[in-house]
C-alpha positions as a Markdown table, in Angstrom:
| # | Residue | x | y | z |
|---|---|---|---|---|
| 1 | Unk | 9.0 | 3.8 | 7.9 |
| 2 | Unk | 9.8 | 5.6 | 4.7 |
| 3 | Unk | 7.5 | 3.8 | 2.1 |
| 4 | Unk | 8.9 | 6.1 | -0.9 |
| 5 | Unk | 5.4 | 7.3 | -1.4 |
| 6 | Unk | 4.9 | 11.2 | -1.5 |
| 7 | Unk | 3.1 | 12.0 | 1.6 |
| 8 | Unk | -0.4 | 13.6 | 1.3 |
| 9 | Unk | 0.6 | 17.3 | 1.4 |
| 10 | Unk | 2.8 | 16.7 | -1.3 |
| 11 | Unk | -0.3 | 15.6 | -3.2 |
| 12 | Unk | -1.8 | 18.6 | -2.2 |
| 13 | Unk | -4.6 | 16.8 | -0.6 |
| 14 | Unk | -5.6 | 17.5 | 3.0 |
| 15 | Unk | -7.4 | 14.1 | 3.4 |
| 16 | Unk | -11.1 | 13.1 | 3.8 |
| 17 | Unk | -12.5 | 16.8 | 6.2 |
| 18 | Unk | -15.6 | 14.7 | 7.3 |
| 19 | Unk | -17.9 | 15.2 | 4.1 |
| 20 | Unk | -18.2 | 12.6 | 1.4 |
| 21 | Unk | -16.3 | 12.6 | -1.3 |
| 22 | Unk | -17.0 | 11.1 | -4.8 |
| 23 | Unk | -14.6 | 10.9 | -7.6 |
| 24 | Unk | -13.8 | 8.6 | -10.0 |
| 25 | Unk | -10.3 | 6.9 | -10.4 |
| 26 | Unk | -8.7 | 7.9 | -13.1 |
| 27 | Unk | -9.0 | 11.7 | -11.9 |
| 28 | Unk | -6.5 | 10.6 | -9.2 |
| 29 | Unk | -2.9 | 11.4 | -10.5 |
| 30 | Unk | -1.1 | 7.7 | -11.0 |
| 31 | Unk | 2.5 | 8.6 | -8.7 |
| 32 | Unk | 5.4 | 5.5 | -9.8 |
| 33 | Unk | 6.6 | 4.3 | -7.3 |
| 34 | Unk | 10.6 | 4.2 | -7.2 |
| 35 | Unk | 12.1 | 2.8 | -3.8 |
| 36 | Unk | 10.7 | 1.4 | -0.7 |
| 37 | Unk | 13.1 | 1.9 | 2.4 |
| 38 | Unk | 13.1 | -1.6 | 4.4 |
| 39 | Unk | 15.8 | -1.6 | 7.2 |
| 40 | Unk | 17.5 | 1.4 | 6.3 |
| 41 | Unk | 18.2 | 0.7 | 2.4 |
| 42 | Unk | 16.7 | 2.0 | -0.1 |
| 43 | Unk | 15.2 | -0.7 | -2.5 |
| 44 | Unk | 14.2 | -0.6 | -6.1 |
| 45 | Unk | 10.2 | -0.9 | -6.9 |
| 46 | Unk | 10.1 | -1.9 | -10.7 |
| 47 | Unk | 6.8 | -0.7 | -12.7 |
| 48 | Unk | 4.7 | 0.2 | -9.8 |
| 49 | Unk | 2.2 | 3.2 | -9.7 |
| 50 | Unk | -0.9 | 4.1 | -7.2 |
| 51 | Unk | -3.4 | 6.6 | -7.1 |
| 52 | Unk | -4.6 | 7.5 | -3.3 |
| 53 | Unk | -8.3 | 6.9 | -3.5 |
| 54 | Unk | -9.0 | 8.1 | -0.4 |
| 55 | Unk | -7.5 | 9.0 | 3.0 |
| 56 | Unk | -7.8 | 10.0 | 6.7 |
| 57 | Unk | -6.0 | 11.5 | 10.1 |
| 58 | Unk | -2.5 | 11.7 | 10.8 |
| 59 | Unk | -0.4 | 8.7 | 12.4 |
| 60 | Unk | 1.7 | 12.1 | 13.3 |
| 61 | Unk | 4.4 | 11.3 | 11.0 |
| 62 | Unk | 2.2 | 13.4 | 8.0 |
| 63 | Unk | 0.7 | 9.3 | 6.9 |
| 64 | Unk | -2.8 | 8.8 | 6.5 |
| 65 | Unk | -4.3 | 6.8 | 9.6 |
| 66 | Unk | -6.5 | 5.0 | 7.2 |
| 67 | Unk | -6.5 | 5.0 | 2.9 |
| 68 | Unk | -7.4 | 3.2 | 0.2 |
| 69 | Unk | -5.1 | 3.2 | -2.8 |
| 70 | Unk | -5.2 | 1.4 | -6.3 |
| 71 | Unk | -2.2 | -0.1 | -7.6 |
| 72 | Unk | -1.1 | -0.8 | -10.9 |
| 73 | Unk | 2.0 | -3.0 | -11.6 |
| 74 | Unk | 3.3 | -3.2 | -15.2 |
| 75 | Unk | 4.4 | -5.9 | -16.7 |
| 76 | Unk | 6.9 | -7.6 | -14.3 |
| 77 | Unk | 6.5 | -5.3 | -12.0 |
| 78 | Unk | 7.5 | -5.5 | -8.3 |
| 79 | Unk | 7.4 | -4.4 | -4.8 |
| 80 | Unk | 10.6 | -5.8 | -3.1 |
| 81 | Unk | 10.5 | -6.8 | 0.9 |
| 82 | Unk | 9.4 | -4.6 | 3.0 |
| 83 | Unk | 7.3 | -3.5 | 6.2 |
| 84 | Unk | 5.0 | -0.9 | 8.1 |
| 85 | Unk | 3.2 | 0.1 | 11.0 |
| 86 | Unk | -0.1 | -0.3 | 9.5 |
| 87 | Unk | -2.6 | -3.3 | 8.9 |
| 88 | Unk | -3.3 | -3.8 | 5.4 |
| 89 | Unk | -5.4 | -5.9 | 2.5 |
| 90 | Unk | -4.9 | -5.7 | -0.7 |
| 91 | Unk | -7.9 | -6.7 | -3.4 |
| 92 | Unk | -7.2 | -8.8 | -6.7 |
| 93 | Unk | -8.9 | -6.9 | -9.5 |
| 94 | Unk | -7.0 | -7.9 | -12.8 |
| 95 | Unk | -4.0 | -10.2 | -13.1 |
| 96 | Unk | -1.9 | -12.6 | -11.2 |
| 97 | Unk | 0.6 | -11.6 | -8.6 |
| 98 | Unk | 2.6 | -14.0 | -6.9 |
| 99 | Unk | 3.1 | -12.9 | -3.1 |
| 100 | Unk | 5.4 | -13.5 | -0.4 |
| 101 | Unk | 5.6 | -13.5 | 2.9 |
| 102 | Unk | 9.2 | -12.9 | 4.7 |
| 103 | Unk | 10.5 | -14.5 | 8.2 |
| 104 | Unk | 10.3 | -11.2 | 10.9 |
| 105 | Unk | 13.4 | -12.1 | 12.0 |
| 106 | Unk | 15.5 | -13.9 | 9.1 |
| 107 | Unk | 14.0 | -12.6 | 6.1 |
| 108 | Unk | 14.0 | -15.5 | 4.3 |
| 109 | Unk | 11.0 | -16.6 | 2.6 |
| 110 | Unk | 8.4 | -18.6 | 4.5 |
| 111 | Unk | 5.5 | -18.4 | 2.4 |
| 112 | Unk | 4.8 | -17.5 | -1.4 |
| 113 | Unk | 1.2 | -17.8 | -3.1 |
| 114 | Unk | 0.0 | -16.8 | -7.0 |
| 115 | Unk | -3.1 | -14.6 | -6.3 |
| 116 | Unk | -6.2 | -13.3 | -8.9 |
| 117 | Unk | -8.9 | -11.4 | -9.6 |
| 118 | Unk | -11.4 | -11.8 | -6.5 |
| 119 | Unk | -8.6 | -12.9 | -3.8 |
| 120 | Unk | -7.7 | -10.8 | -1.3 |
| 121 | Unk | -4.6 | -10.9 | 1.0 |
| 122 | Unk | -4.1 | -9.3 | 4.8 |
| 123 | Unk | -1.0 | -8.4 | 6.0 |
| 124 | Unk | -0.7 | -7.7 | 9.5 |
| 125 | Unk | 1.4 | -5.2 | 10.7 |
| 126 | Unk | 5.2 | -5.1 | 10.5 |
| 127 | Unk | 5.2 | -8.6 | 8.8 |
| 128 | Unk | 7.5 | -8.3 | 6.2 |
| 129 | Unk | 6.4 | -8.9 | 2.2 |
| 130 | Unk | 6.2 | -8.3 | -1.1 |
| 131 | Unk | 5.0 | -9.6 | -4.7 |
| 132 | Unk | 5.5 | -8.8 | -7.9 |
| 133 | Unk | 3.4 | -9.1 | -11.5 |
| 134 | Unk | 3.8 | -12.5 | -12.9 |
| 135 | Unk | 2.5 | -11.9 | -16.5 |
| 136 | Unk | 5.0 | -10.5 | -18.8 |
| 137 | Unk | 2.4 | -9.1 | -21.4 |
| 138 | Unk | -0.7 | -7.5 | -19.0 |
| 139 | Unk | -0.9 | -5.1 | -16.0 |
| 140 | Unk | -2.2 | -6.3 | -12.7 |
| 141 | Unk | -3.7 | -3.9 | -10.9 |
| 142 | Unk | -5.3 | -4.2 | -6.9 |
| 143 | Unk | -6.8 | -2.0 | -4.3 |
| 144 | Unk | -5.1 | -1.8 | -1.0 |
| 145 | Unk | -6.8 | -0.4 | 2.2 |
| 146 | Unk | -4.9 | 0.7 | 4.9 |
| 147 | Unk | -5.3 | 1.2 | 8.8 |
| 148 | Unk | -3.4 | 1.7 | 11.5 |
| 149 | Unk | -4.7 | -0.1 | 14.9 |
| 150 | Unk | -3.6 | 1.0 | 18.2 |
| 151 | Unk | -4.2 | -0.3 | 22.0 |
| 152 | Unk | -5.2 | 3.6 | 22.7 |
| 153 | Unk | -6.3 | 6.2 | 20.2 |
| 154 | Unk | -3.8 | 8.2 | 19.0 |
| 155 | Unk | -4.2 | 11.9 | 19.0 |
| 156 | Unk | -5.4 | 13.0 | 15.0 |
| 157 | Unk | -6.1 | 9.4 | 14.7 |
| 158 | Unk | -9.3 | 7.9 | 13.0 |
| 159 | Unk | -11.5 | 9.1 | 16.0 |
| 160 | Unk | -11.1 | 12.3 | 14.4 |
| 161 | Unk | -12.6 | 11.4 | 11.0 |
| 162 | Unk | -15.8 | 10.9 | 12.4 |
């Protein structure tokens, strides 16, 4: 699914080659986010930017397998419905954002919740969701790890960070 993110080689980052890496987050380049594709339209983001943190293998579509990213959503800012392949939680660590969870089959709202610093949300695969920045005056800003789990391994999958 196109997220609207740039993929890695665009960053001009190969990924984690096996060695550990240390780095501090602001020397990550902040990319705004503009659209996320959900069902074949294009949807507007509004004052969303992330830094990849860090990131590993090739679910063969040029994605990272696995990542962690840090978000930072201005003022009102918001990420509108929308779904992917890979398992993810997302970790509070200034602000409120107020998140939602969309019926698989309707999209219609089933479940909305005002999270904060220290709460952390999982979102299983393909369920569809969102949130957005409640405060008008502050940034919220969250990390997000990312994973893709399959029944088999998949070729230049995770197995081949290690």
């Amino acid at each position: 699914m196109d997220s609207g993110i740039s993929h890695p080689e665009s960053r001009g980052e190969a990924g984690l080659s096996g060695d550990i890496q240390f780095d501090n987050w602001r020397a990550r380049q902040a990319e705004k986010i503009e659209t996320f594709v959900y069902k074949g339209k294009p949807l507007k983001v509004k004052g969303i930017s992330i830094r990849w943190l860090s990131e590993c293998g090739d679910d063969g579509t040029g994605w990272p397998e696995y990542g962690l990213r840090f978000f930072t959503a201005e003022p009102g800012g918001e990420i509108p419905i929308h779904s992917h392949f890979y398992h993810q939680t997302m970790y509070i660590l200034s602000g409120r954002l107020e998140c939602w969870e969309f019926d698989r089959s309707t999209d219609e709202l089933v479940r909305k919740k005002v999270c904060g610093p220290g709460d952390f949300i999982y979102v299983p695969s393909t369920v569809p969701h969102g949130m957005r920045n409640t405060s008008d005056t502050e940034e919220a800003t969250f990390l997000c790890c990312i994973g893709n789990v399959y029944d088999h391994p998949a070729p230049g999958g995770l197995q081949d960070c290690v």
